[in-house]
C-alpha positions in Angstrom: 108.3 127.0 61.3 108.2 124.3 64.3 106.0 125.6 67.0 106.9 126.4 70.6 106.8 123.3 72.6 104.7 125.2 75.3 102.8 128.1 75.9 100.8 129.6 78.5 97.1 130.6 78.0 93.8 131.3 79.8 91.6 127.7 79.6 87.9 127.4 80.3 88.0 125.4 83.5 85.2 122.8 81.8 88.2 122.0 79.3 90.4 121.1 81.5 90.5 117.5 83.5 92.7 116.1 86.1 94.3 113.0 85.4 93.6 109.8 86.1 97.0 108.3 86.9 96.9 110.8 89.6 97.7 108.5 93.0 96.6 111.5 95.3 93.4 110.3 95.9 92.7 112.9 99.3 93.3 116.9 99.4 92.5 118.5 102.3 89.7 120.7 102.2 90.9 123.2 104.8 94.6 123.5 102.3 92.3 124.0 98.7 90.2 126.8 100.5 93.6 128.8 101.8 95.0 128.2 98.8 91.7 129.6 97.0 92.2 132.5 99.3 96.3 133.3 98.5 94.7 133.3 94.5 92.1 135.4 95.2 94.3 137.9 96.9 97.5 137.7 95.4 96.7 135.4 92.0 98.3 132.6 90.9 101.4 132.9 90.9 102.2 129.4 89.2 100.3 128.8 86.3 99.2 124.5 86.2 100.8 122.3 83.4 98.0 120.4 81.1 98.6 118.3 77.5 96.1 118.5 75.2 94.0 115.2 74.9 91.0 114.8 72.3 89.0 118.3 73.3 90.3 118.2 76.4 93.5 119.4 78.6 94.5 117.2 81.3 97.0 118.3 84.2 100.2 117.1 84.5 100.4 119.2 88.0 98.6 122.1 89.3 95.0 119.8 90.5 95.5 121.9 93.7 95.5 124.9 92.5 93.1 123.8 89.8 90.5 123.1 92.7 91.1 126.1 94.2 89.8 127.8 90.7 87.0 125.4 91.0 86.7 126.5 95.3 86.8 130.4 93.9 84.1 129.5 90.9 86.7 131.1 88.5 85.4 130.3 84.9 89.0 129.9 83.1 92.6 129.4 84.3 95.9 130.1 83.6 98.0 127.3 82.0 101.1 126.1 80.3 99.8 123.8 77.3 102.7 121.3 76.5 102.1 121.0 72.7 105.2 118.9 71.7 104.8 115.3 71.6 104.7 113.7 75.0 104.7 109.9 75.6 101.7 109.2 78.2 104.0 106.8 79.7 106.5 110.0 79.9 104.1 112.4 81.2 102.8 109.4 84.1 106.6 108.5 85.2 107.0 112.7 85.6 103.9 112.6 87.9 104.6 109.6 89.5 108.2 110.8 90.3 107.1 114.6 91.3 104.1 112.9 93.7 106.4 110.1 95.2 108.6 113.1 96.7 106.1 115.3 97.7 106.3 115.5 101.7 102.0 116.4 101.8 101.4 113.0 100.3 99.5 110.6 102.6 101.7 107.2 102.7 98.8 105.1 100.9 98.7 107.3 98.2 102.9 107.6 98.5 102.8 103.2 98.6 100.6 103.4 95.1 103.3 106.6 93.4 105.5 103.7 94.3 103.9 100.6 92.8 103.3 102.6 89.7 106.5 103.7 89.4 108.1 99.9 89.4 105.0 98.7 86.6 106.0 101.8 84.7 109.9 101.7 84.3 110.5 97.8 85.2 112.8 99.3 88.2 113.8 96.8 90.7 112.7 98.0 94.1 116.6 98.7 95.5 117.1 100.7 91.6 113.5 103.2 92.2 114.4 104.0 95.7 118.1 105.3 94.7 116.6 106.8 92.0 114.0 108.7 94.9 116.5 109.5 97.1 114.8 107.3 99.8 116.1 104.7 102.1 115.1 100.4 100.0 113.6 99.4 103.5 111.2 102.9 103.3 110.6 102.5 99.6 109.9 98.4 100.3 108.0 99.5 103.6 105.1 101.3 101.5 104.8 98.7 99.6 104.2 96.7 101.9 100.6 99.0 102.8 98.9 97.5 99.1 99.2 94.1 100.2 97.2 95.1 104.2 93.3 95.0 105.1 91.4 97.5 103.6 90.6 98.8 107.0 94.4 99.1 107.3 94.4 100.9 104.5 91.8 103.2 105.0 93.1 104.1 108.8 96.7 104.6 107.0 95.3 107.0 104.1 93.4 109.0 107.0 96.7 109.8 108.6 95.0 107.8 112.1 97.5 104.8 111.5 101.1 105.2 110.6 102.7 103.4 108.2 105.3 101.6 110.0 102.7 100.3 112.8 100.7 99.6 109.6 103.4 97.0 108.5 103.7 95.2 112.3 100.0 95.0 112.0 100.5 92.6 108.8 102.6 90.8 110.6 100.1 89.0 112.7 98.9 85.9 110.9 95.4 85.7 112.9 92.2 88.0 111.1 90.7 88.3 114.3 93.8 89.5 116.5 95.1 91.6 113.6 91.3 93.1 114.0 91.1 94.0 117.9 94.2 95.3 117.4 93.8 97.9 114.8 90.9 98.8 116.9 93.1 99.7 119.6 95.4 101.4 117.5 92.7 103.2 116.4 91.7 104.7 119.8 95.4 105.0 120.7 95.5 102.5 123.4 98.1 100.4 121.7 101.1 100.2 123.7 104.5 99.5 121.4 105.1 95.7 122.3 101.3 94.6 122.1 101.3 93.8 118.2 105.2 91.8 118.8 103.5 89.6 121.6 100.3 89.3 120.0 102.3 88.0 116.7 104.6 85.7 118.9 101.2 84.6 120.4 99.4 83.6 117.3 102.9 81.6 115.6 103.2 79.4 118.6 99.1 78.4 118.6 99.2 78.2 115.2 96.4 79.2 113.0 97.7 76.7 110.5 96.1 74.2 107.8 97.6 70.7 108.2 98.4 68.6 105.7 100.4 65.5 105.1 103.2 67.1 104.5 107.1 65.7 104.5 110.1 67.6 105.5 113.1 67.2 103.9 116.1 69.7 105.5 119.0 69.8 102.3 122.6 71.1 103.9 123.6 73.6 101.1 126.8 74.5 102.8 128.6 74.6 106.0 126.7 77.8 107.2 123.3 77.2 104.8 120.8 74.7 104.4 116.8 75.0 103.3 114.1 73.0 104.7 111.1 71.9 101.9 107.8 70.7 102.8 106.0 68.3 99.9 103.6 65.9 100.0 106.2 63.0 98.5 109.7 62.4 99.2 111.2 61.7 95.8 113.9 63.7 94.1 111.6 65.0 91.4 108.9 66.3 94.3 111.6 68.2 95.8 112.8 69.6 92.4 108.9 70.6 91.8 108.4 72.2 95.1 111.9 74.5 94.8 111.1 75.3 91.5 107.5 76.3 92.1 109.4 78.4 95.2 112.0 80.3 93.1 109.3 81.4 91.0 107.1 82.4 93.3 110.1 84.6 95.0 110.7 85.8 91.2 107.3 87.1 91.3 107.6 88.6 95.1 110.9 90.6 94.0 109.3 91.9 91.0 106.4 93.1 93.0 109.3 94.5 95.8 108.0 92.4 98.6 110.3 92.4 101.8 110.4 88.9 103.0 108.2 88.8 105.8 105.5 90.1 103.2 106.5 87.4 100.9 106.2 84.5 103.5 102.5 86.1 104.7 101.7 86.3 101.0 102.7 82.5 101.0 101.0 81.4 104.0 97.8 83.0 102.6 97.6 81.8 99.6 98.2 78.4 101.1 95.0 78.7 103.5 92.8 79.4 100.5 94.2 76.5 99.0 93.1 73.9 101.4 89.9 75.9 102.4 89.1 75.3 98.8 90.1 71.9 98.7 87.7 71.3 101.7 84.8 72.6 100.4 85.4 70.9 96.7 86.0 67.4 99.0 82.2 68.7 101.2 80.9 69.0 97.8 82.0 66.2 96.1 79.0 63.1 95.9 
């Protein structure tokens, strides 16, 4: 006789582990201690969802009310033991998908739920936010946090930073500027237009490497036409240079940049190029 795919029984709380695919990386004190309180006076109502592993049970949901146990200093806790034979891959797209529509979720933690979500399934950006129920420019938005300064970051997960101002932040090509002004934001002295000037600023000074570079502007169509830089001006440069473009912009759609990310990405990566080069030409006898 087959046995019952789940069950619900009373765990020892040292057998049972959160998970570490979890992307809530933050819970609120002040919410696991009135939630500890609502289980000490009324119980849990909702038992938390583990699969075995090894010796071990690890949630699939439930950590808060699991740390609320832990808050309380309750020895065991009530849980549903999924026995039947789960996929891990299964049981992370079900937490990623639960998490990524959770309202409490900071949007750092809601940008990583996201990225997850595309590694896991191979979902394009436009497909996963359907899927979600949110808006593509939202779901490409977040996305958009895992490529800011950690400092970004860090304001963003903290709830002092919102994620949209967040994004305009990365927008400013200059460290410095991009610096002072987070530290505005941070003190809420930021006024709406500052970081659109301050970006307009820094693109007509520049902030650029130079290099001997040629520009050749092909006229696709009537309404279309691209511009290449390379440093040669033969036919198979220009072929090398759009190829090594396209697959670059492969890469940035599988990753679900939005464009401006995707030119910043670029631009970066460029920098580091010839600051490289520099110090390999200071170095060289």
């Amino acid at each position: 006789m087959a046995s019952a795919p789940e069950k619900l029984v009373e765990l020892p709380m040292e057998k049972v582990q959160p998970d570490p695919d979890q992307v809530r990386r933050t819970f609120d004190e002040e919410t696991i201690a009135s939630l500890a309180a609502s289980i000490a006076s009324q119980g849990l109502l909702s038992p938390i969802r583990v699969r075995p592993q090894a010796d071990v049970f690890v949630i699939i949901n439930g950590e808060r009310r699991y740390r609320a146990h832990q808050h309380l200093g309750r020895k065991t806790i009530p849980a549903i033991v999924v026995t039947r034979e789960i996929a891990g891959s299964d049981v992370t797209l079900q937490m990623l998908i639960e998490n990524s529509q959770r309202e409490d979720l900071n949007p750092m933690e809601v940008a990583r739920s996201y990225r997850k979500l595309l590694d896991l399934t191979g979902w394009t950006s436009a497909e996963a936010a359907v899927k979600l129920g949110v808006a593509p420019a939202t779901f490409s938005r977040h996305l958009q946090l895992l490529m800011a300064d950690p400092p970004i970051q860090d304001a963003v997960e903290s709830w002092k930073l919102g994620y949209s101002k967040a994004c305009e932040l990365m927008n400013v090509e200059n460290t410095d500027v991009r610096a002072k002004l987070l530290a505005t934001a941070l003190e809420g002295k930021l006024p709406r237009d500052s970081i659109a000037s301050a970006r307009r600023m820094t693109s007509q000074t520049g902030d650029h490497p130079t290099s001997a570079v040629t520009q050749t502007k092909v006229v696709v169509s009537a309404a279309e036409s691209v511009t290449v830089g390379s440093a040669s001006t033969s036919l198979d440069a220009l072929q090398a240079t759009v190829e090594k473009a396209l697959r670059l912009i492969q890469k940035a759609r599988r990753k679900g940049y939005s464009l401006s990310t995707f030119v910043r990405v670029c631009r970066d990566e460029a920098r580091l190029d010839t600051q490289r080069v520099v110090r390999g030409q200071a170095g060289a006898p």
